[in-house]
DRENPA-3360 file (N, C-alpha, C; in nm, 2 decimals, always signed):
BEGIN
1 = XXXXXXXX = +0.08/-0.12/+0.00/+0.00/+0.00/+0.00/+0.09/+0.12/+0.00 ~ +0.05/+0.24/-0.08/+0.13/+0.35/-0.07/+0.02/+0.44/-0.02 ~ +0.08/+0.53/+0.02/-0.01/+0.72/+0.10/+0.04/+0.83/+0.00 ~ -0.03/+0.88/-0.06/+0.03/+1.05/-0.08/-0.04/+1.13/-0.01 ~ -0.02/+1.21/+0.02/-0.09/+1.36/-0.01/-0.09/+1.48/-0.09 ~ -0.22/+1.50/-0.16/-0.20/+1.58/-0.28/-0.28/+1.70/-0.22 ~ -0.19/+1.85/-0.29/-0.27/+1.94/-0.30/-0.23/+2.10/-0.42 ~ -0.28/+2.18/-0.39/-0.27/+2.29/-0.50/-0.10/+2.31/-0.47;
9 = XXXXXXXX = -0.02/+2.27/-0.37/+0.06/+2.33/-0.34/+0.14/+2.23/-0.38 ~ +0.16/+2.11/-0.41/+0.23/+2.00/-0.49/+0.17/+1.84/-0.40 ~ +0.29/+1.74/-0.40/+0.28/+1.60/-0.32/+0.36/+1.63/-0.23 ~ +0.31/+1.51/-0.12/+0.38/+1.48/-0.05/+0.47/+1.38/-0.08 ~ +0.60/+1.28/-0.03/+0.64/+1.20/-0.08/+0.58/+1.08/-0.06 ~ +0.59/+0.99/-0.14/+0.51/+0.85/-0.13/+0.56/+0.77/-0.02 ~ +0.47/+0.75/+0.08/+0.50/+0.69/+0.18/+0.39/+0.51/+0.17 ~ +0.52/+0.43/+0.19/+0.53/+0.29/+0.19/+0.42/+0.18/+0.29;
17 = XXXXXXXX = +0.40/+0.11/+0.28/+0.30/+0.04/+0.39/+0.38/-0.09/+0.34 ~ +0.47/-0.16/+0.43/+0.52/-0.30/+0.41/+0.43/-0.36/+0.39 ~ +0.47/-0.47/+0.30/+0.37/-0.61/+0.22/+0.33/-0.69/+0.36 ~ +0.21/-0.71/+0.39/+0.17/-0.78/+0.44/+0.11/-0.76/+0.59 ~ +0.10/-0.60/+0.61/+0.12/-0.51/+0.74/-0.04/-0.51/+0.69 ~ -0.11/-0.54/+0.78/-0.26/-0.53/+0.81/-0.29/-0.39/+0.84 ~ -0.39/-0.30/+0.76/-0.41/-0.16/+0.79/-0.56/-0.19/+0.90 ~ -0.51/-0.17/+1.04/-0.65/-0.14/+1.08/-0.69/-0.03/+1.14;
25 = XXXXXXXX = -0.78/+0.03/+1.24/-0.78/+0.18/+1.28/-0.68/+0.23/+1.35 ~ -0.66/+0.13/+1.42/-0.54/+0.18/+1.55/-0.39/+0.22/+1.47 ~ -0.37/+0.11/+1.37/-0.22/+0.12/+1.28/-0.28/+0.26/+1.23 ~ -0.35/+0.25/+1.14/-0.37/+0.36/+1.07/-0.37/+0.52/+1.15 ~ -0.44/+0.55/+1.24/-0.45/+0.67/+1.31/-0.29/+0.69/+1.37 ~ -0.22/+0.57/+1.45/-0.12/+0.60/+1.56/+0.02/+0.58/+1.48 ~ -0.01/+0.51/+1.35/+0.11/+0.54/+1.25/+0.14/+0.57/+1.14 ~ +0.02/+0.56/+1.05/+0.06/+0.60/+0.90/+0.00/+0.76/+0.95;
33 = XXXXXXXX = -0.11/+0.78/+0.99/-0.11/+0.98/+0.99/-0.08/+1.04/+1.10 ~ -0.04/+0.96/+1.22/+0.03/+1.08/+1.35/+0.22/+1.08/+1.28 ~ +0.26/+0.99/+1.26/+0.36/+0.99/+1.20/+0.46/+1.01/+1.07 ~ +0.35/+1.00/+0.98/+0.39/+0.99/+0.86/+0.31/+1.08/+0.73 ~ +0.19/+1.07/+0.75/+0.10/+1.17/+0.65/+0.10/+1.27/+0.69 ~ +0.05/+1.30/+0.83/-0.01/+1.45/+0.89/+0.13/+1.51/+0.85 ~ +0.22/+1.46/+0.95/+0.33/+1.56/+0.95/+0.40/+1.59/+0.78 ~ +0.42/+1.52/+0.73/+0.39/+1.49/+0.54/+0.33/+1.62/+0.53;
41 = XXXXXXXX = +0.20/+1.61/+0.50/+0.09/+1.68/+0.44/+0.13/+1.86/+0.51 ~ +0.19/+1.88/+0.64/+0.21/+2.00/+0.66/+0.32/+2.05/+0.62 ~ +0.45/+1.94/+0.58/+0.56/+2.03/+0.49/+0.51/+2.10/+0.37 ~ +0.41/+1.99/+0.30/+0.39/+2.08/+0.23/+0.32/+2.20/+0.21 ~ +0.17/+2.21/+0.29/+0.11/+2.28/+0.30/+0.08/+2.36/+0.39 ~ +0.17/+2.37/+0.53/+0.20/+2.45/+0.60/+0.10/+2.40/+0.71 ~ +0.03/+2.50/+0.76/-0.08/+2.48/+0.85/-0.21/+2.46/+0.85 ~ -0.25/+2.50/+0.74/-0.39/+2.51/+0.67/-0.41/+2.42/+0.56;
49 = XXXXXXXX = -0.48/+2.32/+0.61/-0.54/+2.25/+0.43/-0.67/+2.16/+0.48 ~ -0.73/+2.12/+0.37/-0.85/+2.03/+0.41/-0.82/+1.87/+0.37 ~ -0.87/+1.81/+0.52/-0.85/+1.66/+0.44/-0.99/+1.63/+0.42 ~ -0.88/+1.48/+0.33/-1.06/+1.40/+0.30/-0.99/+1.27/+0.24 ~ -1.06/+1.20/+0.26/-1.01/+1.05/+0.24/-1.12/+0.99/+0.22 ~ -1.13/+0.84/+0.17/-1.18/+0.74/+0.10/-1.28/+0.70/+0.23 ~ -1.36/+0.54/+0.16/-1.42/+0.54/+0.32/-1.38/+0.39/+0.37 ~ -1.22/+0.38/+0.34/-1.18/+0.23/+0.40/-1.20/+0.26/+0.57;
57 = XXXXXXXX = -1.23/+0.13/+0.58/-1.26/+0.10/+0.68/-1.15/+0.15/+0.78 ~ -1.03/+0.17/+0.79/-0.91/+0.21/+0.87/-0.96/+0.38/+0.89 ~ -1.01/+0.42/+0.78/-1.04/+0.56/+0.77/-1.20/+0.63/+0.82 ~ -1.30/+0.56/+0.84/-1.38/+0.57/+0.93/-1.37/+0.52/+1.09 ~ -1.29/+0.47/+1.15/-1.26/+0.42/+1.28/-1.29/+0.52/+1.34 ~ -1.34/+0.54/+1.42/-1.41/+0.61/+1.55/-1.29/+0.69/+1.58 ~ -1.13/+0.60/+1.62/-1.00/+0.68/+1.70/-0.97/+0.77/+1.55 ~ -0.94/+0.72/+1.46/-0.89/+0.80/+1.35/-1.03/+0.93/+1.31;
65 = XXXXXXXX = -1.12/+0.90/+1.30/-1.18/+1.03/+1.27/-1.21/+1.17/+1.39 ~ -1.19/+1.13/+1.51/-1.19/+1.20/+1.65/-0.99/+1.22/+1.65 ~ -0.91/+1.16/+1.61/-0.77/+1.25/+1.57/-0.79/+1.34/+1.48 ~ -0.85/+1.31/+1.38/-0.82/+1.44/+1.26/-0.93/+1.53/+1.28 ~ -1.04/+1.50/+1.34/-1.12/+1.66/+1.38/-1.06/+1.72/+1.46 ~ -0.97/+1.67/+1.57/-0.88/+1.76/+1.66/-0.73/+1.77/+1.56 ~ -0.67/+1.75/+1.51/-0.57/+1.78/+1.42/-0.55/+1.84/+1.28 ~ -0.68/+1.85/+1.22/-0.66/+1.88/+1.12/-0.74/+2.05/+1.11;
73 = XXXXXXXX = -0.65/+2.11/+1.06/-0.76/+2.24/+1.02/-0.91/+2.26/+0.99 ~ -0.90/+2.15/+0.87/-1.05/+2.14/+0.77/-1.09/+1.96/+0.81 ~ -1.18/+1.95/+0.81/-1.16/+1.77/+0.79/-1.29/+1.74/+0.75 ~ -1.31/+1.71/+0.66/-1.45/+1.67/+0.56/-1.49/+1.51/+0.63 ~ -1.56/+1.49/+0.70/-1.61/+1.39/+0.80/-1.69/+1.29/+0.70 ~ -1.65/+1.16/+0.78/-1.70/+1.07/+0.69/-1.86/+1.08/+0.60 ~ -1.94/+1.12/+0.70/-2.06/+1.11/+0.61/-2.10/+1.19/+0.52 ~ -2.01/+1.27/+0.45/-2.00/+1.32/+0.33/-1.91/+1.31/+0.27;
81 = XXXXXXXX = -1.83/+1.16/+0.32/-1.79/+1.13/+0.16/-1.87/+1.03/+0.07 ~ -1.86/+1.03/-0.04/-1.92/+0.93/-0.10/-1.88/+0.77/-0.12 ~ -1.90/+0.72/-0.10/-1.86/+0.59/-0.08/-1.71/+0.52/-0.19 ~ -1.80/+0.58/-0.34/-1.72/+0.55/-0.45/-1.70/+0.70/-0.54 ~ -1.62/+0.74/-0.56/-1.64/+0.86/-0.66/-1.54/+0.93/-0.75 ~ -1.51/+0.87/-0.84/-1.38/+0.90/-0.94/-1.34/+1.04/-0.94 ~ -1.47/+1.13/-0.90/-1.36/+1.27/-0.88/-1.37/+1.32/-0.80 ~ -1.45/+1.27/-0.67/-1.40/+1.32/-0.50/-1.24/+1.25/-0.51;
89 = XXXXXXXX = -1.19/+1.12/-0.55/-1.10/+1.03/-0.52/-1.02/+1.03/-0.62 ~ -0.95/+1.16/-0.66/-0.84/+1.17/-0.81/-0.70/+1.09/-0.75 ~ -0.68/+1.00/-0.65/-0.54/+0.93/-0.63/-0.57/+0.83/-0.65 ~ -0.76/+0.80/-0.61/-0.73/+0.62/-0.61/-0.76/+0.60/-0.78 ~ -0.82/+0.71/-0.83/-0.93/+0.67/-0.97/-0.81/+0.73/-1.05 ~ -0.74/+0.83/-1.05/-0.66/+0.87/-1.18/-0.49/+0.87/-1.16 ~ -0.44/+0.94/-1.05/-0.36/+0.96/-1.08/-0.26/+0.81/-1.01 ~ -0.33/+0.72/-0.95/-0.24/+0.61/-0.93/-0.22/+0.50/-1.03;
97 = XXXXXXXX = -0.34/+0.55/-1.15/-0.36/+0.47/-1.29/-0.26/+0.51/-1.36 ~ -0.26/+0.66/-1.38/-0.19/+0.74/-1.46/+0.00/+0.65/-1.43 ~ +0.02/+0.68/-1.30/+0.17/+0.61/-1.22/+0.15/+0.54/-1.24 ~ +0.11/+0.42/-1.21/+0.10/+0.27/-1.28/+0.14/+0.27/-1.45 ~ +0.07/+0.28/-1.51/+0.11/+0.33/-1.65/+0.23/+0.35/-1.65 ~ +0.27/+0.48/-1.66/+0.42/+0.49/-1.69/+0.52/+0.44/-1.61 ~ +0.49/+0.41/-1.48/+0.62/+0.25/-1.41/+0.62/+0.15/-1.53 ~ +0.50/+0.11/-1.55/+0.54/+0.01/-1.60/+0.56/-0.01/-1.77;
105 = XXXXXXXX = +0.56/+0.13/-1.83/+0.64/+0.16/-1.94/+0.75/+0.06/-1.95 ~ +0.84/+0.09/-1.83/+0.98/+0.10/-1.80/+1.01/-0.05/-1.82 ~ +1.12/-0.11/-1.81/+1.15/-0.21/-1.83/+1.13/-0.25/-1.64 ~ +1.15/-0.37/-1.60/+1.08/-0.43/-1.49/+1.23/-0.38/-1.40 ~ +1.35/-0.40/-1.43/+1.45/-0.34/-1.36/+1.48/-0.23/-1.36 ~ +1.38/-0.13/-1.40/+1.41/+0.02/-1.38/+1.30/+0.07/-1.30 ~ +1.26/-0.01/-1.24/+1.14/+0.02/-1.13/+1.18/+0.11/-1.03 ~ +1.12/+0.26/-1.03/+1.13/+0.32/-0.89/+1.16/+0.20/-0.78;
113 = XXXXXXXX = +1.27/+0.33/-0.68/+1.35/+0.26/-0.58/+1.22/+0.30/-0.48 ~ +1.20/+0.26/-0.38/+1.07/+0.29/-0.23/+1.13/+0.41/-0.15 ~ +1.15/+0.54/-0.17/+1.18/+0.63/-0.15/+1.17/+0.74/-0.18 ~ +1.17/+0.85/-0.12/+1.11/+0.96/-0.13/+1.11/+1.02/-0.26 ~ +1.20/+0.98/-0.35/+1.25/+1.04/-0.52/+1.11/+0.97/-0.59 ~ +1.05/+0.86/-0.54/+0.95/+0.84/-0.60/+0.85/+0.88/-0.65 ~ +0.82/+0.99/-0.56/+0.70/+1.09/-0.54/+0.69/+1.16/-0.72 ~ +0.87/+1.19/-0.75/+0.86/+1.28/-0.91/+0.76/+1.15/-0.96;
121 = XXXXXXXX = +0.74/+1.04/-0.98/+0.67/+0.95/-1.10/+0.55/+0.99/-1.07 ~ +0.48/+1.08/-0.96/+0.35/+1.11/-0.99/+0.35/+1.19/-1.07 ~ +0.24/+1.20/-1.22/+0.29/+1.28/-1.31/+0.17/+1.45/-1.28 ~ +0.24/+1.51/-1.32/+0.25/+1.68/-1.27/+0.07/+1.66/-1.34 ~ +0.04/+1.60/-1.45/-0.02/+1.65/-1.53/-0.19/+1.57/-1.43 ~ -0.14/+1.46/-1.37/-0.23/+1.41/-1.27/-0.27/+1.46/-1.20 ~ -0.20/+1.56/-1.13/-0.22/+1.67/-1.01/-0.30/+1.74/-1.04 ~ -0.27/+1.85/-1.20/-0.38/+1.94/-1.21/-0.52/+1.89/-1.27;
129 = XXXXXXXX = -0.47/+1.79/-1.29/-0.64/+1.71/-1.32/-0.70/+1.72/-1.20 ~ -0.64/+1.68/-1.07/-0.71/+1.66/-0.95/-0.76/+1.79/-0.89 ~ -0.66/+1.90/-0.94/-0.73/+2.02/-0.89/-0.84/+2.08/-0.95 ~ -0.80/+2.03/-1.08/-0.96/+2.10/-1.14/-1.04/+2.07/-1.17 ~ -1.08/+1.91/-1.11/-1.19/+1.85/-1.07/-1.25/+1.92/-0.94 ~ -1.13/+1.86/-0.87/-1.15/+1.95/-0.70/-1.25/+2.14/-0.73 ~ -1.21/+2.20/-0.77/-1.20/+2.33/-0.79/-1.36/+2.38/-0.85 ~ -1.40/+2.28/-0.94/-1.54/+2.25/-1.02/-1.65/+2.20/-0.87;
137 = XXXX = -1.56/+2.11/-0.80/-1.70/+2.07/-0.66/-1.70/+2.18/-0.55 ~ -1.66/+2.28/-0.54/-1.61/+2.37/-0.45/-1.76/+2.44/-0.43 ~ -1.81/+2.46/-0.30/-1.91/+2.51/-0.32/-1.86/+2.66/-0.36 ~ -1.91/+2.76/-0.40/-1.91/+2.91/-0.37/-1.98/+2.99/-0.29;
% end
């Protein structure tokens, strides 16, 4: 499993989930976002941004949604996400297709190494897709 975080202000770097490491609420809340996304997500965007995530089950957990209403600036709460939605969800629907794709252009031994340089193979042009889908649902 990989993590990014995307926003108008670029990625974060692709952060890794070892093969076989079971995501459940507790992992998820106490290590992949106290440790690794949140603090992630504010290099890039400083102190202010809105989250919003899918509705895996790790990500509706009771502890994980009661950390990010207290940690997060914005936090778009589960019951208004949509369950499935190719353009609330431009990482799971486009731009991890889009990366997929061009990795595997490549010949099988020129596979991105699992580290932070990884992040460039998200392609630039995925991003502003995501923004201006995002940008179109925005209320006014």
């Amino acid at each position: 499993m990989v993590l990014v975080g995307v926003s108008k202000q670029g990625c974060t770097q692709l952060l890794f989930v070892d093969p076989g490491v079971k995501i459940y609420g507790c992992y998820y809340h106490e290590v992949l976002l106290s440790r690794q996304l949140l603090p992630a997500i504010r290099q890039v965007s400083g102190d202010f941004f809105v989250f919003q995530q899918d509705s895996a089950l790790a990500h509706r957990a009771h502890e994980t949604v009661k950390q990010l209403q207290l940690e997060t600036p914005a936090f778009i709460s589960p019951d208004l996400w949509p369950p499935i939605s190719p353009d609330l969800n431009p990482v799971d629907y486009k731009i991890w297709g889009v990366t997929q794709d061009r990795v595997y252009q490549k010949q099988e031994a020129q596979l991105p190494q699992r580290n932070s340089a990884s992040a460039a193979h998200i392609p630039r042009l995925a991003v502003d897709l995501m923004m201006i889908t995002h940008s179109r649902l925005v209320v006014q």
